[in-house]
DOLUMBA-360196 format. One line per field, with one value per atom (N, C-alpha, C): atom name; residue in three letters; x negated, y, z negated. Coordinates in steps of 0.001 Angstrom, whole numbers, plus 500000, padded with zeros to 6 digits. Example, Ala and Ser with C-alpha at 12.3 -4.5 7.8 and 13.67 -1.06 7.14 Angstrom:
# DOLUMBA-360196
atomo <- (N | CA | C | N | CA | C)
residuo <- (ALA | ALA | ALA | SER | SER | SER)
c1 <- (486810 | 487700 | 486800 | 487150 | 486330 | 487100)
c2 <- (494310 | 495500 | 496700 | 497750 | 498940 | 500030)
c3 <- (492200 | 492200 | 492200 | 492920 | 492860 | 492130)
This chain:
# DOLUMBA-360196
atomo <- (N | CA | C | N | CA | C | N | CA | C | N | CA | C | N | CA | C | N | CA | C | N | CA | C | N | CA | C | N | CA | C | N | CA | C | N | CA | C | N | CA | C | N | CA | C | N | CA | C | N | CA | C | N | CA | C | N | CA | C | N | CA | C | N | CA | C | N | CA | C | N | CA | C | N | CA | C | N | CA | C | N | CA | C | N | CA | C | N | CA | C | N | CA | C | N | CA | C | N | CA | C | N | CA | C | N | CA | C | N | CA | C | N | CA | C | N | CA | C | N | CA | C | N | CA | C | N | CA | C | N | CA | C | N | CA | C | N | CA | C | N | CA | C | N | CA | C | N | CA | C | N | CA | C | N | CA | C | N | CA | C | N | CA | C | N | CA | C | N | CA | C | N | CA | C | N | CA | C | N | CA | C | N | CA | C | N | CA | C | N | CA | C | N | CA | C | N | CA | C | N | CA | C | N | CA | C | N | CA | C | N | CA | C | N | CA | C | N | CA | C | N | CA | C | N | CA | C | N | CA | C | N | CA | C | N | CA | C | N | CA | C | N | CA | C | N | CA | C | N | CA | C | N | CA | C | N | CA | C)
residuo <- (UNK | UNK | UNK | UNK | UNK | UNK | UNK | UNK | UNK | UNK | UNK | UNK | UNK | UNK | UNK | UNK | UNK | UNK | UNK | UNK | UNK | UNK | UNK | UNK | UNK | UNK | UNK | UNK | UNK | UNK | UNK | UNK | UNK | UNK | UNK | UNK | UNK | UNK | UNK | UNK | UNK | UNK | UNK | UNK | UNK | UNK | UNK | UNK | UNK | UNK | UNK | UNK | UNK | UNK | UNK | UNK | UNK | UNK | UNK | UNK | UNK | UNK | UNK | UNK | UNK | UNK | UNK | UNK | UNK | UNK | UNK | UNK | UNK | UNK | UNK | UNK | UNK | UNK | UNK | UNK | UNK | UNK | UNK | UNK | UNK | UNK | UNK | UNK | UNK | UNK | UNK | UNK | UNK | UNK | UNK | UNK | UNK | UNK | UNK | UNK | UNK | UNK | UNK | UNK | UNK | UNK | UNK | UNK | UNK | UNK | UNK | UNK | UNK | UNK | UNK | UNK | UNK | UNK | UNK | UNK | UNK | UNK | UNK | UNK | UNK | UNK | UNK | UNK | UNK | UNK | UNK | UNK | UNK | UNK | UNK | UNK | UNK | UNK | UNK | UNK | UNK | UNK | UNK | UNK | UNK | UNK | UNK | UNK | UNK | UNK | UNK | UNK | UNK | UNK | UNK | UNK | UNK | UNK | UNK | UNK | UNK | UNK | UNK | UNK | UNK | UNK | UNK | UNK | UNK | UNK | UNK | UNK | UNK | UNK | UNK | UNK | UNK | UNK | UNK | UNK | UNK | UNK | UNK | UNK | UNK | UNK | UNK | UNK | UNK | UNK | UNK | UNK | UNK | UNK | UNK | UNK | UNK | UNK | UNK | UNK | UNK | UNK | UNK | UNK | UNK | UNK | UNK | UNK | UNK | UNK | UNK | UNK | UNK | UNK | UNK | UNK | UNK | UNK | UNK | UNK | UNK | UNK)
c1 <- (496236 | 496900 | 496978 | 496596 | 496645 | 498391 | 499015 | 500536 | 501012 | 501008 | 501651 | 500818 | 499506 | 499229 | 499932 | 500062 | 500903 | 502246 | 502750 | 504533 | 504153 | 502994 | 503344 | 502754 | 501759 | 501550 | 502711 | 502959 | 504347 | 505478 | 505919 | 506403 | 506917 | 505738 | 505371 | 505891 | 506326 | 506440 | 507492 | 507805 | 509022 | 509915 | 509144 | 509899 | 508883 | 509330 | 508138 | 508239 | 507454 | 507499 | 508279 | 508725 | 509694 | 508022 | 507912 | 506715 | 507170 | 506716 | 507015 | 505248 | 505069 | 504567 | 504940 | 503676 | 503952 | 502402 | 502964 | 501909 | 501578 | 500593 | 500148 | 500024 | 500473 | 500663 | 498928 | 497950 | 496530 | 496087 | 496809 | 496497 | 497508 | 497756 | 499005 | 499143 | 499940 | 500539 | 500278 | 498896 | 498480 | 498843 | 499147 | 499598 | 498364 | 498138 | 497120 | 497096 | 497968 | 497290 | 496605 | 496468 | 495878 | 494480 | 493520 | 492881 | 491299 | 490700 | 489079 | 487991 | 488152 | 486716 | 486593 | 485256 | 485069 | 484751 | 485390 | 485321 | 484424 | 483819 | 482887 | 483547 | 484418 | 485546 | 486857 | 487041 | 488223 | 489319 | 490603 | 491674 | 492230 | 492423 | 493083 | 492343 | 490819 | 490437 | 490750 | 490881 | 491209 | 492936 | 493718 | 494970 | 494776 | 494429 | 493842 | 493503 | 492187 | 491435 | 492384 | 493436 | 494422 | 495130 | 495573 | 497002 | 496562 | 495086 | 494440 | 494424 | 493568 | 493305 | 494123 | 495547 | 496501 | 497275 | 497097 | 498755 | 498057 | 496711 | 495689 | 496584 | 496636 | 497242 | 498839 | 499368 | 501024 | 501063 | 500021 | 499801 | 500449 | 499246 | 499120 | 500472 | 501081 | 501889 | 503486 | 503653 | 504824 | 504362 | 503210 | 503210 | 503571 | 502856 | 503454 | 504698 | 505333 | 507057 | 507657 | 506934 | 507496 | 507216 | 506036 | 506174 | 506822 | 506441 | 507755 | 509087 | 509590 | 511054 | 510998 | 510393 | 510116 | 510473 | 509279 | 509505 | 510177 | 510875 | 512081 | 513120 | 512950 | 514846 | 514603 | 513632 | 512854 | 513970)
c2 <- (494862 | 494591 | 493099 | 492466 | 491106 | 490490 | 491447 | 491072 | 490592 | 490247 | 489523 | 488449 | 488081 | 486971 | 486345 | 486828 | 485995 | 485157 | 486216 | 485820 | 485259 | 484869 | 483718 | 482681 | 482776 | 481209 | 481059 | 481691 | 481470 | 481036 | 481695 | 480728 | 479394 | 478826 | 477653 | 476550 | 477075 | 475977 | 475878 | 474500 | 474059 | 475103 | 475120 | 476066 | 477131 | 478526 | 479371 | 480301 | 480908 | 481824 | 483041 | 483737 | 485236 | 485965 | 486848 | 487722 | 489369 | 490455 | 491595 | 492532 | 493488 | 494005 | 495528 | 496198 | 497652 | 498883 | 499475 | 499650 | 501429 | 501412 | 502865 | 503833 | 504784 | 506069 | 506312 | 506174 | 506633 | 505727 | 505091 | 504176 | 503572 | 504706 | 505313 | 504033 | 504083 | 503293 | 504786 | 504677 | 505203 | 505280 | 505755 | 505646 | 505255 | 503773 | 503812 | 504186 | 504927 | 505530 | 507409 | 507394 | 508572 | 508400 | 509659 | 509069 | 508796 | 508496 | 507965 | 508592 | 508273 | 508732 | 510646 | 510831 | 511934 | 513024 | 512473 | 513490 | 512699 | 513727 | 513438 | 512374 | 512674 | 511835 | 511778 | 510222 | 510287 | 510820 | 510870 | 511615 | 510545 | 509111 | 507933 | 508928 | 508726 | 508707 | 509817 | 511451 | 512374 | 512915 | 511899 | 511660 | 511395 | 510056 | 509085 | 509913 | 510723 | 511018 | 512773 | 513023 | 514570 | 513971 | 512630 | 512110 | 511695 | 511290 | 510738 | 512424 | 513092 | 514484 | 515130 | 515201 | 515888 | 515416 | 513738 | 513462 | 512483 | 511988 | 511316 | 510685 | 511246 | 511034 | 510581 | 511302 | 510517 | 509594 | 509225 | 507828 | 506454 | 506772 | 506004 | 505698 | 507066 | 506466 | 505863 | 506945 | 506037 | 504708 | 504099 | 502422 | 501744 | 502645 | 501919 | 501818 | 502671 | 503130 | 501822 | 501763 | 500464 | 499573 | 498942 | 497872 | 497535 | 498475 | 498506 | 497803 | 498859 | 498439 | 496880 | 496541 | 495506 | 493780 | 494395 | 493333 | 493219 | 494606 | 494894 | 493910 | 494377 | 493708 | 492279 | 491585 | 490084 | 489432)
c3 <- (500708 | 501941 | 502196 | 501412 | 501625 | 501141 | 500731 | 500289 | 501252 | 502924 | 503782 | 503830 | 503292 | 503633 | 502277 | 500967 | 500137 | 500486 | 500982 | 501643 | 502992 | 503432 | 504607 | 503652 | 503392 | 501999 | 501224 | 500634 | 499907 | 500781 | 501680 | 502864 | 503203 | 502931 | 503506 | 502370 | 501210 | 499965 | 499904 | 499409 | 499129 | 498179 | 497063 | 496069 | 496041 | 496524 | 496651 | 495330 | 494760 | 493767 | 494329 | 493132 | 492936 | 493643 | 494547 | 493740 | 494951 | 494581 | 495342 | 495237 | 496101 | 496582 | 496668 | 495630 | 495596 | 496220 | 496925 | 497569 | 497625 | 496484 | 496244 | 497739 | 497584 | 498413 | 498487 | 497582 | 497549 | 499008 | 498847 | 500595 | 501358 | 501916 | 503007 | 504679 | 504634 | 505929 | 506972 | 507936 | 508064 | 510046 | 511427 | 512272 | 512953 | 513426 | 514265 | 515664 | 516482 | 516896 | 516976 | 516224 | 515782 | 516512 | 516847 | 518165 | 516123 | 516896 | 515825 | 516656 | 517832 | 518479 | 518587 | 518404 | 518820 | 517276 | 516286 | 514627 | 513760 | 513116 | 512287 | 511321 | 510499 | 509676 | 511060 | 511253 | 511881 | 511278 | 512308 | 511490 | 510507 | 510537 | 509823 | 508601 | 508771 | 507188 | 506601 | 507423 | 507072 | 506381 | 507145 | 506106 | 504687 | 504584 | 503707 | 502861 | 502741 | 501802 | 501542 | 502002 | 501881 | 501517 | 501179 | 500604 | 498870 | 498756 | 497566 | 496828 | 497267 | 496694 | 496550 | 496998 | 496777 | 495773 | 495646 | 494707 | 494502 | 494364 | 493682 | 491627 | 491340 | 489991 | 489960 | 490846 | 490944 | 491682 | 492400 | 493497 | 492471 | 491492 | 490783 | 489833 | 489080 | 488626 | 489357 | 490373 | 491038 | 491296 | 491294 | 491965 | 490245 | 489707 | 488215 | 487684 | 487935 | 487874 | 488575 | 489678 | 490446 | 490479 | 489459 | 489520 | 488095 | 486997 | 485758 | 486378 | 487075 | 487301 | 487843 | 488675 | 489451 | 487943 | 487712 | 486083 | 485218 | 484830 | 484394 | 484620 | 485647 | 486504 | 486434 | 486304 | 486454 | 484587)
């Protein structure tokens, strides 16, 4: 998650580098407000950890697919 602090450093330069940002499904853009208080496992983490266990193995390769293409096209 640090890919926006790249593109504001990068930003800032005269000549900034090419660079992109691929961001595995195993760690989901997750709705904060979803409530936390009150569950043993909040619900954030309870997405989270039903999005890994379910598609745990294709997480992985769609981010690879994409960053292939990504370099590809480079």
């Amino acid at each position: 998650m640090g890919d926006a602090a790249l593109g504001l450093a990068a930003s800032g330069l005269s000549n900034p580098p090419r660079w992109a940002a691929v961001r595995n499904m195993s760690d989901p853009q997750i709705n904060g407000d979803i409530p936390v208080v009150g569950y043993r496992l909040n619900a954030q983490t309870q997405w989270a950890v039903a999005y890994y266990t379910s598609y745990g193995y294709w997480t992985s390769v769609t981010g690879a697919l994409a960053a292939w293409g990504i370099v590809a096209s480079m």
